[in-house]
Each structure stands twice: as structure tokens, then as C-alpha cells.
C-alpha positions in Angstrom: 20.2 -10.9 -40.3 17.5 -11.6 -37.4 20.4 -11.7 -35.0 21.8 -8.6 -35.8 18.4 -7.0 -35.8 17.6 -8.8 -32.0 21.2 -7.1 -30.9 20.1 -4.0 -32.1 16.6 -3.7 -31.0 17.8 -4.8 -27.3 20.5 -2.3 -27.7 17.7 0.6 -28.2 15.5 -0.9 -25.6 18.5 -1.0 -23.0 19.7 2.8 -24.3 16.0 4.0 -23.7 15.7 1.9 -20.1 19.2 3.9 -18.8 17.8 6.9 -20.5 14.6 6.6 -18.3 16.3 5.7 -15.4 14.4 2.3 -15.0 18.1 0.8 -14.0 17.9 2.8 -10.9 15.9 0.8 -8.5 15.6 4.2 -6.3 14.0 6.0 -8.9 11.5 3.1 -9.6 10.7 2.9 -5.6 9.9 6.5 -6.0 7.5 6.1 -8.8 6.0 3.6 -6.7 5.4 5.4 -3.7 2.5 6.7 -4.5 1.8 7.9 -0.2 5.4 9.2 0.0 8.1 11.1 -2.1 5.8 10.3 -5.1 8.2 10.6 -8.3 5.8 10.5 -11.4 8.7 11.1 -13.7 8.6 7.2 -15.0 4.5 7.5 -15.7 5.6 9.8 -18.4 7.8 7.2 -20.0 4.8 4.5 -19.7 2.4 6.9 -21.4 5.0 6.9 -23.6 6.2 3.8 -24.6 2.5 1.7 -24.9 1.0 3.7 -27.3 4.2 3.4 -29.6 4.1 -0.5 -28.3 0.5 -0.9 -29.7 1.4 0.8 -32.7 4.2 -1.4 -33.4 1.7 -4.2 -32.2 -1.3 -3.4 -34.1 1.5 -2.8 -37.3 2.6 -6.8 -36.8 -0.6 -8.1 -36.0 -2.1 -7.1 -39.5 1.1 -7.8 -41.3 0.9 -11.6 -39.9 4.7 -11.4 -40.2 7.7 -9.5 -38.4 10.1 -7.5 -40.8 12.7 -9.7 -40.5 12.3 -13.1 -38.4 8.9 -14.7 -40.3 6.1 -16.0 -38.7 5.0 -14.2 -35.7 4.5 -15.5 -32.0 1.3 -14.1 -30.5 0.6 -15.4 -27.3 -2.7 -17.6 -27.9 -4.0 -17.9 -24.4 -6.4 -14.5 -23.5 -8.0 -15.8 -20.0 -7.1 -14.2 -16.9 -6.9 -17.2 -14.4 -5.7 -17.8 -11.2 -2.2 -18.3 -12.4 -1.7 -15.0 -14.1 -3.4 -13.3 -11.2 -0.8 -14.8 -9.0 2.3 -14.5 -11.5 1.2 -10.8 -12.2 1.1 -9.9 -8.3 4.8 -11.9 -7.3 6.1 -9.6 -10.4 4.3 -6.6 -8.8 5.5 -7.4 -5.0 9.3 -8.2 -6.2 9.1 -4.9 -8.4 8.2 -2.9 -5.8 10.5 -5.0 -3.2 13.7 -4.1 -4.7 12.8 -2.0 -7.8 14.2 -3.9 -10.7 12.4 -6.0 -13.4 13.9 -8.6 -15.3 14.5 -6.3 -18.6 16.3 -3.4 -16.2 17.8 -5.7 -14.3 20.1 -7.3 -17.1 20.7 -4.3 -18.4 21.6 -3.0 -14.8 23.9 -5.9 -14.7 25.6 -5.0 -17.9 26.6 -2.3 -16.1 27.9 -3.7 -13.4 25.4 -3.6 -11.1 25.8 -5.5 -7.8 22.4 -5.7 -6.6 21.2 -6.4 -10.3 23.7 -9.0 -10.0 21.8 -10.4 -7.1 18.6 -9.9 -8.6 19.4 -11.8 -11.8 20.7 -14.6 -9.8 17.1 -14.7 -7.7 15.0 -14.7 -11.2 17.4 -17.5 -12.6 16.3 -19.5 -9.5 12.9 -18.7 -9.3 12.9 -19.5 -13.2 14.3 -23.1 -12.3 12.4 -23.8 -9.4 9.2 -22.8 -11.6 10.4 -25.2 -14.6 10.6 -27.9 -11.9 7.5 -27.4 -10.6 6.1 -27.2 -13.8 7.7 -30.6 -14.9 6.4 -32.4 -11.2 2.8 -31.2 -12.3 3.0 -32.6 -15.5 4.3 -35.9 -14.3 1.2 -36.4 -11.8 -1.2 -34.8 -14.9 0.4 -37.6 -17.7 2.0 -40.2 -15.3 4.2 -42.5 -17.7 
């Protein structure tokens, strides 16, 4: 049942993100250029979508369990350090780069997206080159 539901919610979520246009890298360049050809069109979808996020948030947090899956997985680390600060600005600089985030991008790709292709590609990468710097600082942290 928590697989079907999974398929379903990402179906919605990839419907609303071609919807919104958030596939369309030129379209999210345009919302980001704020000095330019400013396109605000996608500010309306963000003042959209977090309050109906923290209601669907808040609604989980005080049920202590999702609908269908069990216990829920709350990130348990609230500090802002020097990681996130980095991670959050290499998200921003690739996003406005190129104009794609990972959620867009795969559903870009799933429509056949060349340059979402490339995109996913990079992230996969970057994803495996983080896990193995990830496991080199562990091994000089807890040497065996």
C-alpha cells in the first residue's frame, strides 16, 4: 500500500512541477533574474506550496505517524553549520547555473529531457564523489 501511495504522491508532485513550469530551466532562470527579464510567475507557486507544506507538516508532526508508512522521519539535526551553509549555496549556484533541481530535473528527464539527462548524470556524480568523501573522512575519524 505505501508503494502505491509513494507512486502516487510523486505522480502529483511531478503533475504540479510541469504544471508550474519548474521543468523549464528558462523559466526558472527568469524567476531568478531578479536585475533582468524578472519573471515572478514561480514566486506565486512558492507562496503557494509552503504554506500547504507546513500544513501537511505541522498535520504529521502532531500525529507522530504518516497515514500510511508508520513511524515518521524527522530530520533530528536543527544547527546551521558550516556544511549546510556550503551545501545550501552549491544547490543555489547549480540552480541558478542551469535551472534545474534534482526534483524537476527527474521529472524533466521523464520527459525526455536532454539537458535534464545531463543534469541527472552530474547529481549522480556529485552524489558518489560526496559518499566517497564521506567514507575517506570517516576512515581518518574511526581508523580501523
Amino acid at each position: 500500500m505505501s508503494v502505491v501511495v509513494a507512486a502516487l504522491t510523486g505522480l502529483i508532485f511531478g503533475c504540479g512541477l510541469v504544471i508550474s513550469q519548474m521543468v523549464n530551466p528558462a523559466k526558472v532562470l527568469g524567476f531568478l533574474d531578479l536585475f533582468g527579464a524578472w519573471d515572478p510567475s514561480l514566486a506565486v507557486v512558492m507562496a503557494t506550496a509552503v504554506p500547504v507544506a507546513a500544513l501537511g507538516y505541522g498535520f504529521a508532526k502532531r500525529r507522530g505517524r504518516s497515514l500510511v508508512a508508520g513511524e515518521l522521519q524527522l530530520p533530528r539535526r536543527t544547527e546551521i553549520d558550516r556544511r549546510l551553509i556550503l551545501g545550501s549555496g552549491l544547490f543555489g549556484i547549480g540552480w541558478g547555473l542551469v535551472g534545474f533541481c534534482p526534483g524537476p530535473a527527474l521529472t524533466a528527464l521523464g520527459l525526455g529531457s536532454e539537458s535534464a539527462a545531463l543534469f541527472v548524470a552530474a547529481m549522480i556524480a556529485g552524489m558518489a564523489l560526496f559518499a566517497g568523501m564521506e567514507a575517506l573522512r570517516a576512515r581518518r575519524t574511526y581508523p580501523a
